[in-house]
LOFI-459347 format. One record per atom (N, C-alpha, C): x, y, z. Coordinates in steps of 0.02 Angstrom, whole numbers, padded with zeros to 5 digits, always signed. Last residue first. Example, Ala and Ser with C-alpha at 12.3 -4.5 7.8 and 13.67 -1.06 7.14 Angstrom:
<nodes>
+00642-00112+00354 +00684-00053+00357 +00645+00002+00394 +00660-00284+00390 +00615-00225+00390 +00660-00165+00390 
</nodes>
This chain:
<nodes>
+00937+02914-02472 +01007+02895-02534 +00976+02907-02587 +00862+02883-02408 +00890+02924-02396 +00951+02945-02431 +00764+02783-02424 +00743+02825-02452 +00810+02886-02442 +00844+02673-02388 +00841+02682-02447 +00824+02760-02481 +00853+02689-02233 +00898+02684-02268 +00901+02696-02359 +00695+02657-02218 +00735+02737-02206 +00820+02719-02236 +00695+02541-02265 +00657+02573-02274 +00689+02638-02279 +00799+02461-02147 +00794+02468-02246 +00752+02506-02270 +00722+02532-02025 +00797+02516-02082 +00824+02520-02133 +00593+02449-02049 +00594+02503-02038 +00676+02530-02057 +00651+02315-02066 +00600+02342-02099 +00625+02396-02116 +00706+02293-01934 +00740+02283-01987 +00728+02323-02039 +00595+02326-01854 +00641+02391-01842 +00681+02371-01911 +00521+02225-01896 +00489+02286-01900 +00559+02332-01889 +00562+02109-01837 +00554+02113-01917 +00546+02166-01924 +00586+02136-01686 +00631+02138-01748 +00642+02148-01800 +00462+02117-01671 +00476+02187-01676 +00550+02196-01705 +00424+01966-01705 +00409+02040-01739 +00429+02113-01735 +00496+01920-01582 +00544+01914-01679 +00494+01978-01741 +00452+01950-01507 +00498+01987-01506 +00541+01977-01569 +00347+01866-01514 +00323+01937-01513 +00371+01979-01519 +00391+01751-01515 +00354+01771-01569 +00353+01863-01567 +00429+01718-01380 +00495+01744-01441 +00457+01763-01499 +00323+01750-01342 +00354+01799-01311 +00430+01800-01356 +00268+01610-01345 +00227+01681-01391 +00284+01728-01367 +00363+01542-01296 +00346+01542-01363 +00331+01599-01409 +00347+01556-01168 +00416+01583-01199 +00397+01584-01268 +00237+01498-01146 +00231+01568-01144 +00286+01617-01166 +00280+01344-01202 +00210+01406-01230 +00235+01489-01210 +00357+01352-01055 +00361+01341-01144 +00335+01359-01174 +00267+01351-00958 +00330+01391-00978 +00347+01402-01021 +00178+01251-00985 +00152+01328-00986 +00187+01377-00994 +00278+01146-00972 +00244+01176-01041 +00221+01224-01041 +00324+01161-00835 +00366+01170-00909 +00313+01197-00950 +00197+01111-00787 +00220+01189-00779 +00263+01208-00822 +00176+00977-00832 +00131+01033-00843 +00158+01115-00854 +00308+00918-00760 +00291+00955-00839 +00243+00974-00868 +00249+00948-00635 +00313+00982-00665 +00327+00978-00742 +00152+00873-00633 +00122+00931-00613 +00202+00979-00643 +00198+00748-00680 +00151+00769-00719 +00141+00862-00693 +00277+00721-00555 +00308+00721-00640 +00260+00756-00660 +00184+00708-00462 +00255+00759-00435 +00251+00772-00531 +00129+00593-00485 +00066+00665-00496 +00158+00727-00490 +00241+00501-00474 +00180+00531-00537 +00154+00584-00537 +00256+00521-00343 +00279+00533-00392 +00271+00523-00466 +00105+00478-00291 +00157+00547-00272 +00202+00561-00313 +00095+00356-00355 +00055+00392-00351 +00087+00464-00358 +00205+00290-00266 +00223+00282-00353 +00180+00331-00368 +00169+00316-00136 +00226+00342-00147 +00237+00337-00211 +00055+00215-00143 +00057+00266-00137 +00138+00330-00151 +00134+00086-00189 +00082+00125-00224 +00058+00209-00206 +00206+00071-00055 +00237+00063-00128 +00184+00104-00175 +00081+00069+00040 +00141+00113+00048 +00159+00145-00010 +00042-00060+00000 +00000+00000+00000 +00043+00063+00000 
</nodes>
């Protein structure tokens, strides 16, 4: 009974820690998304004003 319970505990331990990874993960996700757009945009923006200035 013990054995099972303590396999229980560490199960739910695993699952509740890579639950939280993933939410981690996801949220790094959108947050490199969001920061590869403003990248694209200042690049953009760059070449843009770079051209017209010549």
């Amino acid at each position: 009974m013990n054995i099972a319970l303590i396999i229980i505990i560490v199960i739910a331990v695993v699952l509740a820690i890579v639950g939280g990874l993933n939410t981690a993960l996801n949220w790094l996700l959108w947050v490199a998304v969001v920061v590869a757009v403003i990248a694209l945009i200042a690049f953009l923006f760059r070449v843009i004003s770079g051209r017209s200035r010549t």
